[in-house]
N, CA, C and O of each residue as an XYZ file, in Angstrom:
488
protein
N       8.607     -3.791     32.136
C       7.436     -2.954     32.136
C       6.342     -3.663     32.920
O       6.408     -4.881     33.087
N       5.517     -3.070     33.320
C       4.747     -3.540     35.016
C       3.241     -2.912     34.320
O       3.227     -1.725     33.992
N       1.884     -3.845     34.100
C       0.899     -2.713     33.649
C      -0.033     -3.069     34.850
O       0.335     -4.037     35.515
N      -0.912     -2.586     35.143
C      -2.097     -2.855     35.957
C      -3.221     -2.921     35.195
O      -3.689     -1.867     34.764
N      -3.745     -3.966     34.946
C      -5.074     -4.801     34.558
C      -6.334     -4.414     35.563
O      -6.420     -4.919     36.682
N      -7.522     -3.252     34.936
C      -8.355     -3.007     35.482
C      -9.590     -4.256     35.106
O      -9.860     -4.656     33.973
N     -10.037     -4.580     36.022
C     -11.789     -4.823     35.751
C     -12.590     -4.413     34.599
O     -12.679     -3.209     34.361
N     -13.016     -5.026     34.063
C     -14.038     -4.466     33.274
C     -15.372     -3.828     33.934
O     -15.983     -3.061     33.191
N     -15.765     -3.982     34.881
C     -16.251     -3.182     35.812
C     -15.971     -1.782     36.037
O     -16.863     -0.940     36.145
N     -14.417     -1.467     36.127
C     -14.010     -0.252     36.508
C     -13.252      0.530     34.938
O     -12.345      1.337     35.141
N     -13.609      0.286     33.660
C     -13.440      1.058     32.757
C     -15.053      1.394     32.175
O     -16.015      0.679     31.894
N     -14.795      2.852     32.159
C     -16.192      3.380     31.519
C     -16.957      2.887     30.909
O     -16.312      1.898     30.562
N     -17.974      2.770     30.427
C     -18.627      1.795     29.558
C     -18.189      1.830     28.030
O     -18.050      0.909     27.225
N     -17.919      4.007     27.826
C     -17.648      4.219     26.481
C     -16.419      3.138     25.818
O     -16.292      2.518     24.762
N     -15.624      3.304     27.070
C     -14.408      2.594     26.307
C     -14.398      1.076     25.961
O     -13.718      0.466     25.136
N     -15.309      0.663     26.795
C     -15.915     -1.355     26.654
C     -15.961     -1.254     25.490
O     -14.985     -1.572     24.810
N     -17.081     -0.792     24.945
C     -17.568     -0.539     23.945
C     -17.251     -0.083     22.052
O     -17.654     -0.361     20.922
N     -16.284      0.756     22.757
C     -15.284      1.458     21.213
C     -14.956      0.391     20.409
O     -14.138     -0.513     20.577
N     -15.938      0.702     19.253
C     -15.108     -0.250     18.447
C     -13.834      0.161     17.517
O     -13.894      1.184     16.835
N     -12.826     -0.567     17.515
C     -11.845     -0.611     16.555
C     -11.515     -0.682     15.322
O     -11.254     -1.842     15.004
N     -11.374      0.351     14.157
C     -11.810     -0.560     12.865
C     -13.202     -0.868     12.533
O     -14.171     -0.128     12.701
N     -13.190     -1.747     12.167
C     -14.784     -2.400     12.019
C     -15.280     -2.386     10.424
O     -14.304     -2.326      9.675
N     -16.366     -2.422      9.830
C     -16.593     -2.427      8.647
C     -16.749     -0.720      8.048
O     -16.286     -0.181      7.043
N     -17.822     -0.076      9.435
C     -17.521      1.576      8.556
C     -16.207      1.691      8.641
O     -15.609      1.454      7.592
N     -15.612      1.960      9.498
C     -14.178      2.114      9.037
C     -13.083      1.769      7.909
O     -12.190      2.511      7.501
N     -13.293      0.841      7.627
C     -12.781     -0.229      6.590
C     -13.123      0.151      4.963
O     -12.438      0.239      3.944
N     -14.693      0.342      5.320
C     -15.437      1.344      3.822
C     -14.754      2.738      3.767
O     -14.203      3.115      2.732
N     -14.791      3.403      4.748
C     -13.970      4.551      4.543
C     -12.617      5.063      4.099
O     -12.255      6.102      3.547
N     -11.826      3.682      4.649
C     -10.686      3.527      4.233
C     -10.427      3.311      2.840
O      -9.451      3.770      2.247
N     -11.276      2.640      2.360
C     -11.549      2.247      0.868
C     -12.211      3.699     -0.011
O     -11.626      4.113     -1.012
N     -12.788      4.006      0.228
C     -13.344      5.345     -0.406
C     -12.141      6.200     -0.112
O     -12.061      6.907     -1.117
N     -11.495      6.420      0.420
C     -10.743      7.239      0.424
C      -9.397      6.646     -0.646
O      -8.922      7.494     -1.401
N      -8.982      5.644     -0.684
C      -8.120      5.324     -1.424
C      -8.582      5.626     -3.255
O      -7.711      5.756     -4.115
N     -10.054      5.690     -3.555
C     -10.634      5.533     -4.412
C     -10.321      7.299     -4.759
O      -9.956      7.707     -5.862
N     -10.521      8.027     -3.750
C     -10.517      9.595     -3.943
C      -9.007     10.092     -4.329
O      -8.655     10.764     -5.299
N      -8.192      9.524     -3.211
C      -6.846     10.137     -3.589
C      -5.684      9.410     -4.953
O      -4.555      9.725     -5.327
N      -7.019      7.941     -5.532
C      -6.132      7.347     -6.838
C      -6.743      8.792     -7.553
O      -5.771      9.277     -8.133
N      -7.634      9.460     -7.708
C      -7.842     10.393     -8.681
C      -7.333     11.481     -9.251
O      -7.616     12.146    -10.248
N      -6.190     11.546     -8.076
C      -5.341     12.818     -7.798
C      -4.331     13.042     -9.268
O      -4.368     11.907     -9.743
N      -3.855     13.506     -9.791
C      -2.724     13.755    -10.891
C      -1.346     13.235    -10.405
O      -0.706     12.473    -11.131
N      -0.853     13.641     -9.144
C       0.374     12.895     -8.913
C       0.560     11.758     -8.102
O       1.668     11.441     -7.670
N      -0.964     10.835     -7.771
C      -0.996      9.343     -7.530
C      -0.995      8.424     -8.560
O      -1.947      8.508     -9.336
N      -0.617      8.032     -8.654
C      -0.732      6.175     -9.244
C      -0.781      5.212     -8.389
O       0.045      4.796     -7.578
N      -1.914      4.873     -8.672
C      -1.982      2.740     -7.870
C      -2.429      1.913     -8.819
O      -3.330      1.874     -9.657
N      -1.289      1.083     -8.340
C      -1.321     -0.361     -9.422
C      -1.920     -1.076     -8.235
O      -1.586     -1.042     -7.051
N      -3.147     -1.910     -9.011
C      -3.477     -3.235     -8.108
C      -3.267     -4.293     -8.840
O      -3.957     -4.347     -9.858
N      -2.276     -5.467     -8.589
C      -2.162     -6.277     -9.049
C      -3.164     -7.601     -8.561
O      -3.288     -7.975     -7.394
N      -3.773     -8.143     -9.637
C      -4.844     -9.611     -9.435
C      -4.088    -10.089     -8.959
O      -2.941     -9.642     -8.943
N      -4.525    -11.425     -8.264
C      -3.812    -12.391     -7.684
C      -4.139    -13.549     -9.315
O      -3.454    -14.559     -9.479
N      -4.828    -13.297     -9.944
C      -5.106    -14.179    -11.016
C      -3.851    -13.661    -12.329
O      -3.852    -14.387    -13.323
N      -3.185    -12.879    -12.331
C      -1.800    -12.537    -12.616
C      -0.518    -13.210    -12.429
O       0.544    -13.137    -13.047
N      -1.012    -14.091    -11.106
C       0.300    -14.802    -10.860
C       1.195    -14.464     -9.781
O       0.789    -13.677     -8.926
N       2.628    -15.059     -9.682
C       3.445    -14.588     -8.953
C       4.353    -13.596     -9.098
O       5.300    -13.505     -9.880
N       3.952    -12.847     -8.242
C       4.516    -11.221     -8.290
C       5.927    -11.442     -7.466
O       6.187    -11.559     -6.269
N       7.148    -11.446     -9.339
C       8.625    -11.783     -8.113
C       8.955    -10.638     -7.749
O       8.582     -9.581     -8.257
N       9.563    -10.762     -6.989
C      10.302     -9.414     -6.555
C      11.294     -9.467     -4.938
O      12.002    -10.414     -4.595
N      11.086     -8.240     -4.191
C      12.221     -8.245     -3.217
C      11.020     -8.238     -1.629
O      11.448     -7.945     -0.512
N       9.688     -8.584     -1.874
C       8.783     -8.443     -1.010
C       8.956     -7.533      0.143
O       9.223     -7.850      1.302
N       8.771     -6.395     -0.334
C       8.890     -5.182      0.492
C       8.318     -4.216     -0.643
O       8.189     -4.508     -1.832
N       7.947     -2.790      0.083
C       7.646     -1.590     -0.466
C       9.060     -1.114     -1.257
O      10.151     -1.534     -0.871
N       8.943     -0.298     -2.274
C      10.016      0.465     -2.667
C       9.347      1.132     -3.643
O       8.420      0.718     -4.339
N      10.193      2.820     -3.649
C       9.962      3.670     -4.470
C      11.215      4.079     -5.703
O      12.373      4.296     -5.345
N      10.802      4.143     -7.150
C      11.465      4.172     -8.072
C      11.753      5.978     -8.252
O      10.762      6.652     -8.531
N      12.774      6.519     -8.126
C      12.712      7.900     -8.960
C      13.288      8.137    -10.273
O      14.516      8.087    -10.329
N      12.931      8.274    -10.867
C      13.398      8.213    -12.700
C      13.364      9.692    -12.831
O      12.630     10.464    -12.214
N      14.310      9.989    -13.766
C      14.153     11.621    -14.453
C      14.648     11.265    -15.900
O      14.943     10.192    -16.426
N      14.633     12.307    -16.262
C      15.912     12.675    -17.530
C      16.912     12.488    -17.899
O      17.293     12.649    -19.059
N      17.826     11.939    -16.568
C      18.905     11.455    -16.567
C      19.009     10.248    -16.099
O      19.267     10.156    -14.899
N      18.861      9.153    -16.796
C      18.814      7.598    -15.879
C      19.811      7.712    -14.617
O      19.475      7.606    -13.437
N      21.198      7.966    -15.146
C      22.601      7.688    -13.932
C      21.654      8.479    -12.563
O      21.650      7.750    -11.571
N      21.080      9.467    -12.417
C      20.683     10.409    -11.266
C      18.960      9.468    -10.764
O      18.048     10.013    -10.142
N      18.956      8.454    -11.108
C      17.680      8.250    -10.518
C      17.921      7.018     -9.377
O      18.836      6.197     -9.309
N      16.863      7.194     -8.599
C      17.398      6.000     -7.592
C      16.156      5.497     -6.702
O      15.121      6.163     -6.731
N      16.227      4.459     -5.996
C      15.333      3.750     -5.429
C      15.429      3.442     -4.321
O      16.373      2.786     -3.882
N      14.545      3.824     -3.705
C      14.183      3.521     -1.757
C      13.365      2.423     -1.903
O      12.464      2.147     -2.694
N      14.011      1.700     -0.715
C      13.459      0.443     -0.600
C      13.280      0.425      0.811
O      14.214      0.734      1.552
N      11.561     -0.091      1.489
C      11.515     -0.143      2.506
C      11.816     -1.808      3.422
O      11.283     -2.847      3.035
N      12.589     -1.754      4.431
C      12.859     -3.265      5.280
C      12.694     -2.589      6.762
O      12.611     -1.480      7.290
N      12.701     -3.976      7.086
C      12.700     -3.945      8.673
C      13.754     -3.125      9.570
O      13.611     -2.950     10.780
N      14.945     -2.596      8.725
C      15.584     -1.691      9.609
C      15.318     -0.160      9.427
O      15.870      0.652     10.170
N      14.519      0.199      8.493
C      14.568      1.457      7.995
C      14.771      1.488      6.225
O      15.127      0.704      5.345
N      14.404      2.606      6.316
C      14.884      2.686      4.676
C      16.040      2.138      3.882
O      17.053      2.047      4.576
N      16.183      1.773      2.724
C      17.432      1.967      2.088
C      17.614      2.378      1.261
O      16.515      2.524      0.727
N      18.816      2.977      0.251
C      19.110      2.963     -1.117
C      19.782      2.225     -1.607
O      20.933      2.154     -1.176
N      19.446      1.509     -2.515
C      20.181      0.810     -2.849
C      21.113      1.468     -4.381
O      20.549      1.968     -5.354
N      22.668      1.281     -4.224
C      23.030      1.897     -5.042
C      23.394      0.882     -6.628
O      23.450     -0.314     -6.914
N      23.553      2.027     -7.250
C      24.178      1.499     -8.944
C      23.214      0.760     -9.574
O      22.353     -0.042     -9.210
N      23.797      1.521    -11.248
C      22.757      1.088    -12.102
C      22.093      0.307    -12.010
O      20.873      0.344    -11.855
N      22.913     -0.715    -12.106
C      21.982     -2.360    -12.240
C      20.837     -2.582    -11.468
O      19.762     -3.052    -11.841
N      21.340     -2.004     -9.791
C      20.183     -2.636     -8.646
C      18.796     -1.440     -9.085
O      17.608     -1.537     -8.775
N      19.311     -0.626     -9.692
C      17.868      0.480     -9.821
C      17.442      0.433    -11.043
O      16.644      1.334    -11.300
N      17.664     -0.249    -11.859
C      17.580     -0.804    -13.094
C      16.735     -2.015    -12.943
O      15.834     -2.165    -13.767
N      16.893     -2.883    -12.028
C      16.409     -3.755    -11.686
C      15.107     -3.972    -10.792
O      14.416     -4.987    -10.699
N      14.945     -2.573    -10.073
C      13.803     -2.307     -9.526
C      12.772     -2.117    -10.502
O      11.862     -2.861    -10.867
N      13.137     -0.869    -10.876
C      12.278     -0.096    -12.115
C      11.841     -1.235    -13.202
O      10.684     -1.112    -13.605
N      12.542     -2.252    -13.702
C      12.019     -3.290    -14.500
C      10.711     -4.282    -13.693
O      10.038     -5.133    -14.274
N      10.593     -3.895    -12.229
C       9.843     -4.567    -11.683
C       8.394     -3.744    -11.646
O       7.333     -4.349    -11.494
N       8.464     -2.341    -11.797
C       7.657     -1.157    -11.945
C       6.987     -1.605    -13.635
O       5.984     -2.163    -14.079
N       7.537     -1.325    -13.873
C       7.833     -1.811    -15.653
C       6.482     -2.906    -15.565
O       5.325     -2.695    -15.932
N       7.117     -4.240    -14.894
C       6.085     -5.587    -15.296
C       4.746     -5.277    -14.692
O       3.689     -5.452    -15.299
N       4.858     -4.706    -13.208
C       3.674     -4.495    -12.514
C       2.759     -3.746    -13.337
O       1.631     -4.152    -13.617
N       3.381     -2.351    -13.828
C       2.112     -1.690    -14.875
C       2.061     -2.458    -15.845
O       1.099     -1.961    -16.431
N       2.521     -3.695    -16.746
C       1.628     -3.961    -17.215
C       0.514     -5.309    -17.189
O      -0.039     -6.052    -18.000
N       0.565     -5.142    -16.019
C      -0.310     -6.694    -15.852
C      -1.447     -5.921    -14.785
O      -2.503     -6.547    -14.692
N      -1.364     -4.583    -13.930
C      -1.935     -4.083    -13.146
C      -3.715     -3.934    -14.038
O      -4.117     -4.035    -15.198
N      -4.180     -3.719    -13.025
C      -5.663     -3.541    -13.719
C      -5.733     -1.649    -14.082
O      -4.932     -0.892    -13.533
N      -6.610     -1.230    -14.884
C      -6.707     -0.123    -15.301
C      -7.089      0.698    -14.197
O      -7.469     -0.179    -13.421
N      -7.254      1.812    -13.572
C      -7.600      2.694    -12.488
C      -8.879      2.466    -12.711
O      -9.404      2.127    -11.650
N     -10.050      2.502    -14.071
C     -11.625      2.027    -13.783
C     -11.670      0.684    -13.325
O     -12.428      0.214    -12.476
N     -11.094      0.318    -13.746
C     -11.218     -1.389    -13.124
C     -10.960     -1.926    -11.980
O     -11.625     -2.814    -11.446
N      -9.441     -1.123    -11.323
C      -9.435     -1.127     -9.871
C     -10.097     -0.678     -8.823
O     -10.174     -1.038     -7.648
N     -10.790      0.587     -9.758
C     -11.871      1.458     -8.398
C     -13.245      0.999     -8.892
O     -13.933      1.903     -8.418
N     -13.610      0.654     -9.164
C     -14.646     -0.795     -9.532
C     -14.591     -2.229     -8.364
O     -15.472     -2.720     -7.659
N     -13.103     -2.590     -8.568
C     -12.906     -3.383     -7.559
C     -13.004     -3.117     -5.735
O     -13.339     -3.787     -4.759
N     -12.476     -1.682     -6.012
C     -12.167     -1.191     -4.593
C     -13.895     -0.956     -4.187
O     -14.356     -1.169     -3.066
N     -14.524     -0.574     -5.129
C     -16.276      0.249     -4.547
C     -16.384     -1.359     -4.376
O     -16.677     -1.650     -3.216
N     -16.197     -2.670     -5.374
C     -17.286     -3.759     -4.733
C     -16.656     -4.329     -3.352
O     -17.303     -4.984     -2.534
N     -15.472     -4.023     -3.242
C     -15.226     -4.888     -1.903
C     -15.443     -3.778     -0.869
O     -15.461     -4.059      0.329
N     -15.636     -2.313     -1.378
C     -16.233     -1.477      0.236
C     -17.529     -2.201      0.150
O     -17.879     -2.923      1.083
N     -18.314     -2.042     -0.988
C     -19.977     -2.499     -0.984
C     -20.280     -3.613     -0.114
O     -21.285     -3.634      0.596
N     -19.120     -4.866     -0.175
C     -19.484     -5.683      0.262
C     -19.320     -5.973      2.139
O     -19.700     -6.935      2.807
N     -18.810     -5.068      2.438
C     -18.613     -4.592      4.125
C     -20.010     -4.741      4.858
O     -20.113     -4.463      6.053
């Protein structure tokens, strides 16, 4: 791949300029996480770092549980794409990690408490 490197001279000023991110951005991002924990079918756990070491498989993954344990199963996100990982045990073993996180997670007032002081502090 071959790019051509303009001058800063010869890009508009608007674009010099654009900032990326930045702190409003960052607050917004945060207020918004604060809006959509309120929702009925969100949950966010924030785990303290004063909690300790959070073991696990260091990656994202989602637990689905129903009515029927055998029918529930777990996506786990890695560097190649999704996975499932199959049989009881390994989704048994996730979900026990769901399990510890809620209960050491901070309460939803306590996390969006946390989340408003670290937008505040932007």
């Amino acid at each position: 791949m071959t790019a051509r490197i303009r001058q800063p001279s010869q890009v508009p000023r608007c674009q010099r300029c654009a900032e990326f991110g930045g702190r409003e951005c960052a607050r917004a991002q945060l207020e918004l996480v604060i809006t959509m924990s309120q929702r009925p079918a969100v949950r966010l756990l924030v785990v303290p770092f004063t909690a300790g070491t959070c073991h696990g498989s260091g990656q994202t993954f989602t637990c689905l549980e129903g009515p029927v344990p055998r029918l529930g199963t777990v996506q786990a996100d890695s560097t190649h794409g999704p996975e499932f990982p199959g049989g009881e045990a390994q989704s048994a073993k996730y979900c026990t990690h769901v399990d510890w996180m809620e209960r050491i997670a901070l309460s939803p007032r306590a996390f969006r408490d946390f989340i408003r002081n670290a937008a505040n502090s932007l």
